[in-house]
C-alpha positions in Angstrom: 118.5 70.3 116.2 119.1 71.3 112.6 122.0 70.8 110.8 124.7 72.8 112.0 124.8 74.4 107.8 121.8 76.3 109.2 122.1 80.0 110.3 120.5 80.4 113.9 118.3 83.3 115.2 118.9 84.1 118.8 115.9 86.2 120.0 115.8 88.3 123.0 113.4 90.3 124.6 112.5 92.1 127.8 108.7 90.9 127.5 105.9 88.4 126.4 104.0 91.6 125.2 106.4 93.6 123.4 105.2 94.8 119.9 108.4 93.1 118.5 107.6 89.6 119.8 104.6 89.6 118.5 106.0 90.3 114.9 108.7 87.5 115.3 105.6 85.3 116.3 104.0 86.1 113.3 107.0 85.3 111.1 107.3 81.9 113.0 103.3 81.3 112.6 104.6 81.0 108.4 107.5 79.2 106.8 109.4 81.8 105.8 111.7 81.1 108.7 111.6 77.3 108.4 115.7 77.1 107.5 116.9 79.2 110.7 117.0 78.0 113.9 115.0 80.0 116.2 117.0 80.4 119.9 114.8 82.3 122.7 117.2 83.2 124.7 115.2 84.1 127.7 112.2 87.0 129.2 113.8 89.5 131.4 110.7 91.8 132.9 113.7 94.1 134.8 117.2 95.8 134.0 119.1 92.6 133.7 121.5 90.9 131.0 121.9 87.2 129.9 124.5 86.0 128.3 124.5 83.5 125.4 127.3 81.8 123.6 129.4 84.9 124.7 127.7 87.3 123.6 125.8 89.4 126.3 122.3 90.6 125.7 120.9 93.8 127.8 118.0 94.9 125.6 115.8 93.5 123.1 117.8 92.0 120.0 117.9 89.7 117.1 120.9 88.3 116.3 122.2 86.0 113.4 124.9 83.6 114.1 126.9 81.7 111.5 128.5 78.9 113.2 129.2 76.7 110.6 132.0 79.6 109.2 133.6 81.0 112.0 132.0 84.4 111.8 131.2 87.1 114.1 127.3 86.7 115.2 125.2 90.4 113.6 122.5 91.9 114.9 119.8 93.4 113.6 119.2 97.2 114.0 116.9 97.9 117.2 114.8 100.3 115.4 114.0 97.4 112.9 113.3 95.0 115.6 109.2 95.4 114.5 109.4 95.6 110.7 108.6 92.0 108.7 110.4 93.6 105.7 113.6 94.6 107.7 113.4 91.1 109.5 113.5 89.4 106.1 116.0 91.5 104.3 118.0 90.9 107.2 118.0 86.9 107.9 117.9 86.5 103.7 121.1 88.9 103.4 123.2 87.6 106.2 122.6 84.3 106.1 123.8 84.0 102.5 127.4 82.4 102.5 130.4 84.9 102.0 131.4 83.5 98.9 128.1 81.6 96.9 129.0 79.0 93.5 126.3 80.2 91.1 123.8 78.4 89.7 120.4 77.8 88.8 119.4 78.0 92.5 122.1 80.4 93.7 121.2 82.8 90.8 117.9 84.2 93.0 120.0 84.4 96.0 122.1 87.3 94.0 119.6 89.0 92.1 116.7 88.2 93.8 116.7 91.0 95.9 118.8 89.8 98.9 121.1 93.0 98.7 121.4 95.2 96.2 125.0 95.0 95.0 126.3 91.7 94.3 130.0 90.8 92.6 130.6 87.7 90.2 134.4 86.4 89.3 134.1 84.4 86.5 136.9 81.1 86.2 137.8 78.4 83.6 137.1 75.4 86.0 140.1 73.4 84.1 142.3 76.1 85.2 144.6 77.1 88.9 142.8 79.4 90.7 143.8 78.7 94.2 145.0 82.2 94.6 142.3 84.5 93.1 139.5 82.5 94.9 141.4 82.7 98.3 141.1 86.5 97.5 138.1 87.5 96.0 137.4 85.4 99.9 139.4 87.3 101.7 137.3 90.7 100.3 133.8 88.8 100.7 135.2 88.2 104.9 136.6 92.1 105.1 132.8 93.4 103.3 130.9 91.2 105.5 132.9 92.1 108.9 134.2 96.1 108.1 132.1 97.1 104.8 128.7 96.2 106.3 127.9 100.0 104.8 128.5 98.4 101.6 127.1 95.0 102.0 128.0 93.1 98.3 126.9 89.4 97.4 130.2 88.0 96.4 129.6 84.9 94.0 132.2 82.4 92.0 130.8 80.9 88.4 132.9 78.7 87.4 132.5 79.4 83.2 129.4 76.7 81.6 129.4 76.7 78.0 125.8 75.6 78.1 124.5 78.6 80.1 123.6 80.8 77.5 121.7 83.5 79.5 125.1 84.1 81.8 127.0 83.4 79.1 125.2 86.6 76.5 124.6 89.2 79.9 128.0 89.5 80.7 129.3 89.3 76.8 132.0 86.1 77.9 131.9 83.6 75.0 135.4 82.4 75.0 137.7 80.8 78.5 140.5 82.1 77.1 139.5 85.7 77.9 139.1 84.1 82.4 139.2 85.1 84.7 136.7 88.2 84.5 135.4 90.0 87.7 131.9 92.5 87.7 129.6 94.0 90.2 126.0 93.9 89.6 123.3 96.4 91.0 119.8 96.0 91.2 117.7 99.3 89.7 114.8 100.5 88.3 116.6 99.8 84.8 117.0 96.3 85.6 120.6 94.9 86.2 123.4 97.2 85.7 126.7 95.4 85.0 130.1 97.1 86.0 133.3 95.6 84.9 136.8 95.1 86.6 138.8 97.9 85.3 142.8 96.9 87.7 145.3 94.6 86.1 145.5 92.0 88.6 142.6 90.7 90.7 143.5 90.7 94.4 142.2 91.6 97.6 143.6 94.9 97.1 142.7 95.6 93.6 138.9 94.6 94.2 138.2 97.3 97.2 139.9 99.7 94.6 137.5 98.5 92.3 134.8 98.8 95.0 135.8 102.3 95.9 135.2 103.5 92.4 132.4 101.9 92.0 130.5 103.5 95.2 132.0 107.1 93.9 130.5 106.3 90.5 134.1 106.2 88.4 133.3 103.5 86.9 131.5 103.2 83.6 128.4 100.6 83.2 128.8 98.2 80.9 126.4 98.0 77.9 125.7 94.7 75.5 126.3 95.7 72.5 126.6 95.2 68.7 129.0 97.2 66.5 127.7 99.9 64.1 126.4 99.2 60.8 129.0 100.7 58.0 126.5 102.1 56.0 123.4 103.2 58.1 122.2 105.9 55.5 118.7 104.3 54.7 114.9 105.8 56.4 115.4 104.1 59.4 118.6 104.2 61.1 120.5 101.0 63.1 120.8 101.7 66.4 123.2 99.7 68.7 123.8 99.7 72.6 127.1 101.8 72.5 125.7 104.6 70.6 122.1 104.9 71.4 122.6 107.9 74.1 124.3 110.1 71.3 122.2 109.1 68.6 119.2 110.0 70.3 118.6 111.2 74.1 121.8 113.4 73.2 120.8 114.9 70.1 118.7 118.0 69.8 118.3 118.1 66.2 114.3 116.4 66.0 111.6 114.1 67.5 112.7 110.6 66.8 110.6 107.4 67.0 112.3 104.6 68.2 111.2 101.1 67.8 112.8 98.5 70.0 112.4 95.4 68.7 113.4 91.8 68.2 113.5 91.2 64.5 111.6 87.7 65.1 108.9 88.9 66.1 105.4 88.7 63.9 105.0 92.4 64.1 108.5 93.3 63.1 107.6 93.7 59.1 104.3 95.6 60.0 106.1 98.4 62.5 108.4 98.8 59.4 106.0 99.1 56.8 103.7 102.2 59.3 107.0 104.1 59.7 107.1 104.3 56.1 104.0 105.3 55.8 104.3 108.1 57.5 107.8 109.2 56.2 106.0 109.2 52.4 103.1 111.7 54.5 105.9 113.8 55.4 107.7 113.6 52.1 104.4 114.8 50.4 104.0 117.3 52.6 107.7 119.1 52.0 107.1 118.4 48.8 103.8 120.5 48.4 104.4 123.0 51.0 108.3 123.3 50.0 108.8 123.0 53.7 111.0 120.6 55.8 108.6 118.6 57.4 110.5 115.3 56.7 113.3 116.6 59.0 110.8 116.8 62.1 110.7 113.2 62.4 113.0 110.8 62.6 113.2 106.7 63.0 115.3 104.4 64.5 115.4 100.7 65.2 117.4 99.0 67.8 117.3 94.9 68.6 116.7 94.9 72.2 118.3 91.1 72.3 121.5 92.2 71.5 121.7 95.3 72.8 121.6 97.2 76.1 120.7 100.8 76.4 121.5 103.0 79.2 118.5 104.1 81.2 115.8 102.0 79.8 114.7 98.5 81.2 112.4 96.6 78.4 110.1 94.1 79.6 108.7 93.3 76.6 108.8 93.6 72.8 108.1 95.2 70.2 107.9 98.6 71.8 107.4 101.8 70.1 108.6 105.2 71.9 108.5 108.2 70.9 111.6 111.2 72.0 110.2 114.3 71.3 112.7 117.2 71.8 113.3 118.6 75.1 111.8 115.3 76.8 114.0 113.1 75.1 114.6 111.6 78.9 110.5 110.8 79.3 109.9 108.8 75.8 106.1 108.0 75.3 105.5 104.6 74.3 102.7 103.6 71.8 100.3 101.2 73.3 97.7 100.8 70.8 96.4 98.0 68.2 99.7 98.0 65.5 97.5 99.6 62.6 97.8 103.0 60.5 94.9 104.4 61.9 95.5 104.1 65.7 99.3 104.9 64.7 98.5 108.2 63.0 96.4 109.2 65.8 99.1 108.4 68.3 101.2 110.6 66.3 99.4 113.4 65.7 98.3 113.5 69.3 101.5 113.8 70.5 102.8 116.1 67.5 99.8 117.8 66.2 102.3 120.1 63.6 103.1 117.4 61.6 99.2 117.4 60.6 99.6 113.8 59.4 96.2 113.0 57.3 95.2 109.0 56.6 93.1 108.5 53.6 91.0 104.9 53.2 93.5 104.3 50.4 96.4 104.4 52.4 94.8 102.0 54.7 94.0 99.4 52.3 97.1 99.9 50.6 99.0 98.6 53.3 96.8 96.0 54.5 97.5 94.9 50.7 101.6 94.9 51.6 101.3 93.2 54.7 99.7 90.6 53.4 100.3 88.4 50.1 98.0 87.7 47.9 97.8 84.3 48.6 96.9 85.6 52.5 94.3 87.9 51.3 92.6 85.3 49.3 92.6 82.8 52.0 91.8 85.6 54.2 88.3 85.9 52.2 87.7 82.6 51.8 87.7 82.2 55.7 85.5 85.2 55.4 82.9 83.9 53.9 82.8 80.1 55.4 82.9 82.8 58.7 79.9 84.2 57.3 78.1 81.2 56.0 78.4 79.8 59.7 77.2 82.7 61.8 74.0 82.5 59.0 73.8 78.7 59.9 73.7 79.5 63.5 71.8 82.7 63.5 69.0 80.6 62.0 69.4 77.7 64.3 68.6 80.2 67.5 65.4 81.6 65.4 64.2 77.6 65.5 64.8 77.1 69.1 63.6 80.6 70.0 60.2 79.6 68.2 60.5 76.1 70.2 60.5 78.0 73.4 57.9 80.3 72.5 55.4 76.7 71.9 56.3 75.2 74.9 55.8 78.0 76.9 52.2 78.2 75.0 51.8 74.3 75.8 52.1 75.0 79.8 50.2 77.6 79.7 47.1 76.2 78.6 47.7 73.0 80.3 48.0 75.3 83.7 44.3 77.0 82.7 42.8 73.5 82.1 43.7 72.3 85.6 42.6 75.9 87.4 39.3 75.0 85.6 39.1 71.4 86.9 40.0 72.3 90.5 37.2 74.9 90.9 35.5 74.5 94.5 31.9 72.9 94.2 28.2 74.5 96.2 27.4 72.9 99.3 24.0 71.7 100.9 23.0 72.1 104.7 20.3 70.4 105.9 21.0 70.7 109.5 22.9 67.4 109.3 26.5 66.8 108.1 27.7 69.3 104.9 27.0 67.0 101.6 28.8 68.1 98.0 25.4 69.2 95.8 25.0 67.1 92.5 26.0 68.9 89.5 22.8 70.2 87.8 22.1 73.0 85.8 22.2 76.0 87.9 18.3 76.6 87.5 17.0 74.1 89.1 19.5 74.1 92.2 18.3 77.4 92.8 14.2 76.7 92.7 15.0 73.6 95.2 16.7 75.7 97.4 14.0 78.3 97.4 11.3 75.4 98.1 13.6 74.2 101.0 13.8 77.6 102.7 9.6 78.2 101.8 9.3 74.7 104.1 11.4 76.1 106.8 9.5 78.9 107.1 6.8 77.1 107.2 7.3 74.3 109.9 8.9 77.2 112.8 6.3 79.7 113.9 7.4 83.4 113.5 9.2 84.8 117.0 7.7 87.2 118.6 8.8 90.0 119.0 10.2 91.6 121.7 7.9 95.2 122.8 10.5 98.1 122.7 10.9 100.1 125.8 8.4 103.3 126.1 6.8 102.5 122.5 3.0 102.2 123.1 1.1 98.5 123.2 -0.9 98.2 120.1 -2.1 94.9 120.2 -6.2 95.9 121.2 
């Protein structure tokens, strides 16, 4: 037996054949099953029941029980009864205790996927908090039991300065500000973060909080950093609290938003191309007296220390582009970071902004990208670059012309032995075959004639034979 820490399985089923045995076979044929207990209760091939720990089985089930804390055994759905996916998501979400201590291991069990919704109280661990945990218990018991609709992770962390991640996600630097209480939810954005709004937590205050939350009254929390004071210059600060109205919100132009974190290598050279092409605009308004500098705007937002509602970034830099009337479907800029490719980009998805890249622009930047000092080192690699690939370009011509003798070398040494292995004439003089001397070819031809002149000699000519009807003419 396992340890009695271990959810059990209880499996029933009306037949050995039935598609869903076969699928709980299948599941048992792996490990992903390997900490449950697997109970088969029993085949029944008629209308019959059996009955199990007190609970009474009539038709094919699966059922989870949680001895260890007193809980009411659940079952799985019958239409699921054949589905690896619902099997999984099943045993992995109920099997998780009602209340989980987060860590490092615990962490997957509540954002891994096990349910979608989970809930974290964060506590000073040097403080009392007999009552809130007894609780933020009691509402992890009544979801399991009565909320199953709204199944929620419930999870305790007691506050580690040294857990950085936790500790910048949910914005909690200081104890002082304990105990704090959010729900989490898994989406396509990444991990939205909803936070306690009530005075007190209780077990009363957190379904309130729950109640909002499922009728969407309660606003997502975003990580965020506080407005610049002066935020005047080409491209404008974003931050997580403002970005919807600075951008998605506003109607005004097309704005190109870089989301970035400022150290990375490619920060200075995404800065530099977006002034590039805010002095191609400039020059344009200025020789066409239009307002083509007003089409296009730029923004710059550090994705570390800010969230942004809508958006989930998986990596960075990233350029997009909000053109207006699709500033909900931004088009991101997946190209090699350089003027040219940039330009294009732009003017592909804006072709009125007729952007035009001369060479000089081009070298002029490559020239403020770099420093002088990495221009000439730059060159010097160049050329030791260069010198190499000639060093090596004229060692393959040597062994190239290597090749080419030795394949010349075994050629003629293959024609030399074809000569040497040439089949010699053979003489027949009724007795065994002997190998004719090698003599010139003239005289082995006026023996052989002799030879056959004696032969014909020694055997008198047949006669022959008189043909049927042809007349005798030997008189």
């Amino acid at each position: 037996m396992k340890s009695d820490k271990n959810p059990k399985l209880v499996a029933f089923y009306t037949s050995d054949s039935t598609n869903e045995i076969n699928v709980l076979k299948e599941l048992l044929a792996g490990d992903t099953l390997q900490n449950f207990e697997i109970h088969k209760v029993g085949l029944c091939l008629e209308d019959c029941e059996v009955t199990f720990q007190n609970l009474t089985f009539s038709r094919n089930s699966l059922t989870l029980f949680r001895e260890y804390e007193e809980v009411e055994p659940v079952a799985l759905k019958r239409k699921s009864l054949d589905d690896i996916t619902d099997i999984l998501e099943f045993v992995n979400k109920e099997s998780v205790p009602p209340v989980l201590e987060l860590d490092e291991v615990n962490i997957t069990k509540l954002f891994g996927g096990y349910a979608n919704n989970g809930m974290i109280l964060f506590v000073d661990p040097k403080a009392d908090n007999q009552q809130i945990l007894k609780d933020f218990e009691e509402h992890a018991l009544l979801n399991r039991k009565e909320l199953y609709y709204e199944r929620i992770i419930h999870a305790v962390f007691p506050f580690d300065e040294e857990w950085e991640e936790i500790k910048t996600f949910f914005s909690i630097y200081q104890k002082t500000k304990l105990p704090k209480l959010f729900i989490t939810q898994l989406s396509n954005e990444g991990i939205l973060k909803f936070e306690f709004n009530k005075e007190k937590i209780n077990t009363e205050t957190i379904q309130e909080f729950v109640e909002d939350f499922r009728k969407k009254n309660v606003e997502r929390m975003l990580i965020s950093e506080e407005e610049p004071e002066d935020n005047t210059g080409l491209i404008k600060q974003l931050v997580g609290k403002t970005f919807q109205k600075e951008i998605v919100y506003s109607k005004e132009s097309h704005v190109v938003v870089f989301y970035e974190d400022s150290e990375d290598k490619d920060f200075k050279t995404t800065i530099k191309l977006f002034e590039l092409v805010n002095s191609q605009l400039q020059k344009q308004a200025a020789d066409s007296s239009s307002e083509a500098q007003t089409k296009l705007k730029f923004g710059q937002i550090n994705m570390i220390k800010n969230e942004v509602q809508y958006r989930s970034f998986m990596k960075y830099p990233q350029i997009l582009l909000y053109m207006k009337g699709k500033k909900t479907r931004p088009t991101e800029f997946d190209l090699p970071l350089t003027p040219k490719a940039f330009f294009a980009w732009l003017n592909s998805n804006l072709p009125e902004l007729e952007l035009k890249l001369t060479d000089m622009d081009e070298v002029n930047f490559i020239q403020e990208k770099y420093s002088q000092q990495e221009l000439q080192e730059f060159e010097k690699n160049k050329e030791i670059l260069n010198e190499q690939e000639e060093k090596l370009r004229l060692e393959l011509i040597k062994i190239a012309e290597l090749e080419e003798k030795k394949k010349e070398a075994l050629r003629q040494a293959q024609e030399a032995q074809a000569e040497s292995e040439e089949p010699q004439p053979v003489l027949s003089l009724g007795g065994p075959s002997v190998s004719a001397p090698q003599v010139d070819a003239a005289p082995v031809a006026t023996e052989e004639a002799t030879i056959n002149k004696t032969e014909a000699t020694a055997k008198p000519a047949r006669k022959q034979p008189k043909k049927k009807h042809e007349p005798n003419t030997d008189l």
